[in-house]
MARZA-634704 format. One record per atom (N, C-alpha, C, O): residue number from 1; residue in three letters; atom name; x, y, z. Coordinates in steps of 0.02 Angstrom, whole numbers, plus 50000, padded with zeros to 5 digits. Layout:
<zazas>
NUM/ala/CA/X/Y/Z;
...
</zazas>
This chain:
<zazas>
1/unk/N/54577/54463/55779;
1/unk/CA/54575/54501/55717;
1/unk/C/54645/54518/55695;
1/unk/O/54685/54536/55738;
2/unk/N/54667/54513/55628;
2/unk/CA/54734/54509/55612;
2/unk/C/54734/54612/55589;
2/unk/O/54699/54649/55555;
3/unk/N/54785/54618/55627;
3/unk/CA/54800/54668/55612;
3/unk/C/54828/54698/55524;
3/unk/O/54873/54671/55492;
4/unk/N/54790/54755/55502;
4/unk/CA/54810/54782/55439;
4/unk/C/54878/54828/55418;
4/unk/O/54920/54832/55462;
5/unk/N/54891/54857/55364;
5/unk/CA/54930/54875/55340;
5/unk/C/54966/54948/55362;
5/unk/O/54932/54993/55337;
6/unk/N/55018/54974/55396;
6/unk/CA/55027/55027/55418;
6/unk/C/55058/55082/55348;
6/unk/O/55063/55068/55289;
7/unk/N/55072/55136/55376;
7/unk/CA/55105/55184/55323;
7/unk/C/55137/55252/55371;
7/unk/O/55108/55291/55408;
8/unk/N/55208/55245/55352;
8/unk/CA/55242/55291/55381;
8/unk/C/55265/55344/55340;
8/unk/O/55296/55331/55289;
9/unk/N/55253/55404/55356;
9/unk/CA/55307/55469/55286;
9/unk/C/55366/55470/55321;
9/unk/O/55368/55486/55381;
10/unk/N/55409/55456/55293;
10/unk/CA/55495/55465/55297;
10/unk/C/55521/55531/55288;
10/unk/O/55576/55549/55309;
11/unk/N/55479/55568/55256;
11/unk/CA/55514/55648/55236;
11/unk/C/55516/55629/55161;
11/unk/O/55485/55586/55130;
12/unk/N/55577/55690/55134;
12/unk/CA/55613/55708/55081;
12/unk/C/55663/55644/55044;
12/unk/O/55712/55615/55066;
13/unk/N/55637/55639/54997;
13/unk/CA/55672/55561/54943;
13/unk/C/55755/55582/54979;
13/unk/O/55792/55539/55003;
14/unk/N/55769/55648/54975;
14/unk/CA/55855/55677/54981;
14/unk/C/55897/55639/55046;
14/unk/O/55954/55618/55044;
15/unk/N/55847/55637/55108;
15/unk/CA/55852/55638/55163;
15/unk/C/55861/55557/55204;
15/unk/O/55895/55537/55252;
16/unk/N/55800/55517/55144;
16/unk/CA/55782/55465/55169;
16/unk/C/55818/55378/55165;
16/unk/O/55793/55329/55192;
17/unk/N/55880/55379/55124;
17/unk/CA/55912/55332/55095;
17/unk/C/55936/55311/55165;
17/unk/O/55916/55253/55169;
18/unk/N/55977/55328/55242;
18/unk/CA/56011/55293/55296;
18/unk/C/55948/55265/55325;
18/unk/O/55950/55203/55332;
19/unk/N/55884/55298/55346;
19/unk/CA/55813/55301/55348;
19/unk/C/55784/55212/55342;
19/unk/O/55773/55171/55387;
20/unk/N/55779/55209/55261;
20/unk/CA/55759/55158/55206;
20/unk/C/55819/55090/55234;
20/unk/O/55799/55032/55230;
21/unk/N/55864/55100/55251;
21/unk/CA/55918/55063/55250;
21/unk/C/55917/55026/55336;
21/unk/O/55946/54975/55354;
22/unk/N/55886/55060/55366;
22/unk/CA/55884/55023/55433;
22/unk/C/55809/55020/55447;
22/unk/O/55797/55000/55504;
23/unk/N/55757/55034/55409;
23/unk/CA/55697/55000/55402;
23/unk/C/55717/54935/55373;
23/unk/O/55700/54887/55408;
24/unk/N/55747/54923/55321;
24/unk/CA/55788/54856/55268;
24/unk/C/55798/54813/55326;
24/unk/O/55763/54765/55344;
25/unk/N/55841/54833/55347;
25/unk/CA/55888/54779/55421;
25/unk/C/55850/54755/55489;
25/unk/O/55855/54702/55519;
26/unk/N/55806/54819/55506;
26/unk/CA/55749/54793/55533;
26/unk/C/55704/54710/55539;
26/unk/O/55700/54662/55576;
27/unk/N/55676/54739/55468;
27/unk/CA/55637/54700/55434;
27/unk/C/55678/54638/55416;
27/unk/O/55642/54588/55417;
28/unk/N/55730/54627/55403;
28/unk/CA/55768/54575/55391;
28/unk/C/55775/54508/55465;
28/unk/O/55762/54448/55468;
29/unk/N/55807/54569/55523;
29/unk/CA/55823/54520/55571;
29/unk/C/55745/54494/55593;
29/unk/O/55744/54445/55630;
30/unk/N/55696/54518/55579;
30/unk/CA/55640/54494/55596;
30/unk/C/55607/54431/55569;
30/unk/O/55568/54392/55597;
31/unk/N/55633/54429/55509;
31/unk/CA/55616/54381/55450;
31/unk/C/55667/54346/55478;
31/unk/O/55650/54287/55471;
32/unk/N/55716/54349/55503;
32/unk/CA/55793/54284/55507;
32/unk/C/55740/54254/55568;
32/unk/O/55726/54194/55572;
33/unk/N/55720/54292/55601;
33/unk/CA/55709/54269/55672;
33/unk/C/55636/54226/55656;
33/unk/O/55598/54215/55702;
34/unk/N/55625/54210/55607;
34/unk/CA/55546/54176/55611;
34/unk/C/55484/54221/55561;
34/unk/O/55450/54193/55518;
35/unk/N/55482/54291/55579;
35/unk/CA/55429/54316/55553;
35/unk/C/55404/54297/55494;
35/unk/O/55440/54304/55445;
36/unk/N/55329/54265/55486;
36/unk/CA/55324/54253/55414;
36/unk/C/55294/54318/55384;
36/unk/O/55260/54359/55414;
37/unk/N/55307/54318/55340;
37/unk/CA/55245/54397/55309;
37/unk/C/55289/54454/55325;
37/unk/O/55260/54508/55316;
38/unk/N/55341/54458/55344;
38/unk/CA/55360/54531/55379;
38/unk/C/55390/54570/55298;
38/unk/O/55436/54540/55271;
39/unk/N/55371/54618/55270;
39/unk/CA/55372/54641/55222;
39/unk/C/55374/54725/55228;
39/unk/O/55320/54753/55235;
40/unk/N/55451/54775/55225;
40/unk/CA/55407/54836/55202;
40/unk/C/55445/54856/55125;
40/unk/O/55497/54841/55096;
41/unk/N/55379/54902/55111;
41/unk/CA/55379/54932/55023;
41/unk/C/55381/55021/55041;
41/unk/O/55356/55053/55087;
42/unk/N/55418/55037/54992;
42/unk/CA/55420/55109/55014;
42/unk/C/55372/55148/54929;
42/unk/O/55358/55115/54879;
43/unk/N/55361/55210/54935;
43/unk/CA/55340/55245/54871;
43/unk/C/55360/55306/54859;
43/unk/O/55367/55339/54911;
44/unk/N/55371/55331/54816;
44/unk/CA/55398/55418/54820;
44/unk/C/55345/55454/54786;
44/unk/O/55323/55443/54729;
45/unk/N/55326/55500/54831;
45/unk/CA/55240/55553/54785;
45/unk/C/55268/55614/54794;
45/unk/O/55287/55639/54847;
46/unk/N/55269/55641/54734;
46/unk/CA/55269/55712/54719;
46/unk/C/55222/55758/54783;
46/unk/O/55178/55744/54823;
47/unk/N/55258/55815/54766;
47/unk/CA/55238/55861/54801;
47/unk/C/55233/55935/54776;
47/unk/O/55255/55939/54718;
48/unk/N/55216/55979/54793;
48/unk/CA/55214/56044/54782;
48/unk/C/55270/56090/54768;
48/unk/O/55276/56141/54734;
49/unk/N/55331/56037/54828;
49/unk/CA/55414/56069/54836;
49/unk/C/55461/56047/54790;
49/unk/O/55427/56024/54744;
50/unk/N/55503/56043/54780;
50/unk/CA/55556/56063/54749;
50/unk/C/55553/55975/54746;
50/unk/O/55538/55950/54692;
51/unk/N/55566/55930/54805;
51/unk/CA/55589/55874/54820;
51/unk/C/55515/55827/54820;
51/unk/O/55458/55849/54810;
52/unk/N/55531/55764/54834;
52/unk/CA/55479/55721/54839;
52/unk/C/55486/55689/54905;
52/unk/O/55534/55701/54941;
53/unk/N/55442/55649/54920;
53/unk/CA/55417/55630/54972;
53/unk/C/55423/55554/54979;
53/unk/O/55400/55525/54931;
54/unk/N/55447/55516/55026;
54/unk/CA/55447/55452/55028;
54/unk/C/55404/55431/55115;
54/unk/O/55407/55447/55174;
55/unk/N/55362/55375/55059;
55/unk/CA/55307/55336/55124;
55/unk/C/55347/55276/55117;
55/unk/O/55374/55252/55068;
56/unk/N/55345/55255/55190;
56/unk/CA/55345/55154/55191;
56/unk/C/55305/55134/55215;
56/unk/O/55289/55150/55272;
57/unk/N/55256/55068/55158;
57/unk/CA/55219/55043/55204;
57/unk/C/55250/54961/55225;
57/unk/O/55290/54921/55200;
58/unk/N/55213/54963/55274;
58/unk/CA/55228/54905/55347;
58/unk/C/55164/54832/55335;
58/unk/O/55110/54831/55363;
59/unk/N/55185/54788/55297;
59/unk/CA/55141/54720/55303;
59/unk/C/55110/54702/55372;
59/unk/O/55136/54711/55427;
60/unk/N/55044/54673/55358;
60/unk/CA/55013/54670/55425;
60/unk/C/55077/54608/55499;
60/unk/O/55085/54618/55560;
61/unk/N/55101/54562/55462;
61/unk/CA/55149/54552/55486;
61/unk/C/55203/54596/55546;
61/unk/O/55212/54580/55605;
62/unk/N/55232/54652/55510;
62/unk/CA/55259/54700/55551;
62/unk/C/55218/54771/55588;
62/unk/O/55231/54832/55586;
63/unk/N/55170/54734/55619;
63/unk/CA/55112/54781/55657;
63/unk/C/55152/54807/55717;
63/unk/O/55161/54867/55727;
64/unk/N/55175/54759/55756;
64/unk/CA/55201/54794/55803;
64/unk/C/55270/54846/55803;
64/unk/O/55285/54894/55840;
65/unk/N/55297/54822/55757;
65/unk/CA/55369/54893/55743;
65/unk/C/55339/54938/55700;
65/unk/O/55384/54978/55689;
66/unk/N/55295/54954/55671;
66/unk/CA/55257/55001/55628;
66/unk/C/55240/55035/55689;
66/unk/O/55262/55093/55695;
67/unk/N/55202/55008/55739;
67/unk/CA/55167/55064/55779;
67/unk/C/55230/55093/55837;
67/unk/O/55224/55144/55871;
68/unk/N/55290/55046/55839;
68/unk/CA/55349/55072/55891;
68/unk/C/55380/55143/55845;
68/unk/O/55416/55186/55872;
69/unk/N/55360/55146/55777;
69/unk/CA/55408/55200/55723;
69/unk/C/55358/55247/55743;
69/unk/O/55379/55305/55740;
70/unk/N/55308/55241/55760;
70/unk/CA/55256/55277/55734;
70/unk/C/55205/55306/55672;
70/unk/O/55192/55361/55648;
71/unk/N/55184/55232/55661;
71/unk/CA/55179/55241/55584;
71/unk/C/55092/55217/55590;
71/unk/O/55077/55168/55624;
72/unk/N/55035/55257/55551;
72/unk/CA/54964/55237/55538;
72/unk/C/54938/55194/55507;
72/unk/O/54954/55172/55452;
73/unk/N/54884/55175/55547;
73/unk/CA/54853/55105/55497;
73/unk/C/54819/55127/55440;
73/unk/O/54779/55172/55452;
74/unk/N/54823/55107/55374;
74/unk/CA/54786/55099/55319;
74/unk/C/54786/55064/55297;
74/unk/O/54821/55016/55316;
75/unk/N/54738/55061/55228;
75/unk/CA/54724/55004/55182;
75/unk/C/54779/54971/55156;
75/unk/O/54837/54986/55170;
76/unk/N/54765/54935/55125;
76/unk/CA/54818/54889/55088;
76/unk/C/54831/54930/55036;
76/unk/O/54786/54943/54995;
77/unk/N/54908/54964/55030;
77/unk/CA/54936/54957/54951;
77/unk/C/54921/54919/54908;
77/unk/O/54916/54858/54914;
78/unk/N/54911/54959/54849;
78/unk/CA/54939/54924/54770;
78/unk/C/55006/54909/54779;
78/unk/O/55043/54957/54790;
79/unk/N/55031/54848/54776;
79/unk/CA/55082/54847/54791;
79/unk/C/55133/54845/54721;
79/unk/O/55194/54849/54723;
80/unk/N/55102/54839/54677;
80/unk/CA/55126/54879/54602;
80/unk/C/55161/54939/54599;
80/unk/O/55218/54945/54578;
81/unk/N/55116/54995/54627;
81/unk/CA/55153/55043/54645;
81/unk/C/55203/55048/54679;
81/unk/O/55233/55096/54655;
82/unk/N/55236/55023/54730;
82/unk/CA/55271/55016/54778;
82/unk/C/55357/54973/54750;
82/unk/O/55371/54937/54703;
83/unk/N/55386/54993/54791;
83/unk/CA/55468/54976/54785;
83/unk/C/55468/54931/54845;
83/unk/O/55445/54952/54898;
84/unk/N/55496/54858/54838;
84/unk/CA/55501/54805/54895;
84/unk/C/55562/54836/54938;
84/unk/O/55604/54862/54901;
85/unk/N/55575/54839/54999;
85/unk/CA/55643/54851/55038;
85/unk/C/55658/54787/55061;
85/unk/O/55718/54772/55061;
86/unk/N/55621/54752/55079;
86/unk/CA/55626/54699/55126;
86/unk/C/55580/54639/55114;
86/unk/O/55529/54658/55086;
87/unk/N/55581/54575/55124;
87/unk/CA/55518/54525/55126;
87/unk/C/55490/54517/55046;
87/unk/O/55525/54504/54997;
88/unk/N/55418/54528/55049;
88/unk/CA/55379/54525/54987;
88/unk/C/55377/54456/54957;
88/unk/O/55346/54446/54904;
</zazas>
């Protein structure tokens, strides 16, 4: 059974740019190295606070470093919504 789509919260949009940037590089040497499909998309959702919130989600591809970050399985993104970091 092929494993599905993960989703990690990063925190605060303020916080998350060094974060986003070695998820990027990650995902990159993985793709140099062979991975096909290895893809992550990040999103920023409002919140209640002052700041916003940034998720990345993890293509079923990168199942196994999704679950080393600690990050949950869900559905598939709209991936419309979503900002590419890596892959796609």
């Amino acid at each position: 059974m092929r494993a599905g789509w993960y989703r990690l919260e990063l925190g605060d949009a303020l916080s998350t740019p060094g974060e986003i940037a070695l998820l990027a590089a990650q995902c990159q040497a993985l793709r140099l190295s062979g991975q096909a499909g290895a893809a992550i998309y990040t999103r920023q959702c409002g919140t209640e606070g002052l700041h916003c919130r940034v998720e990345a989600y993890f293509s079923p591809a990168l199942a196994e470093l999704a679950r080393k970050l600690g990050a949950l399985p869900c559905r598939a993104p709209a991936l419309a919504e979503l900002v590419c970091i890596c892959g796609g």
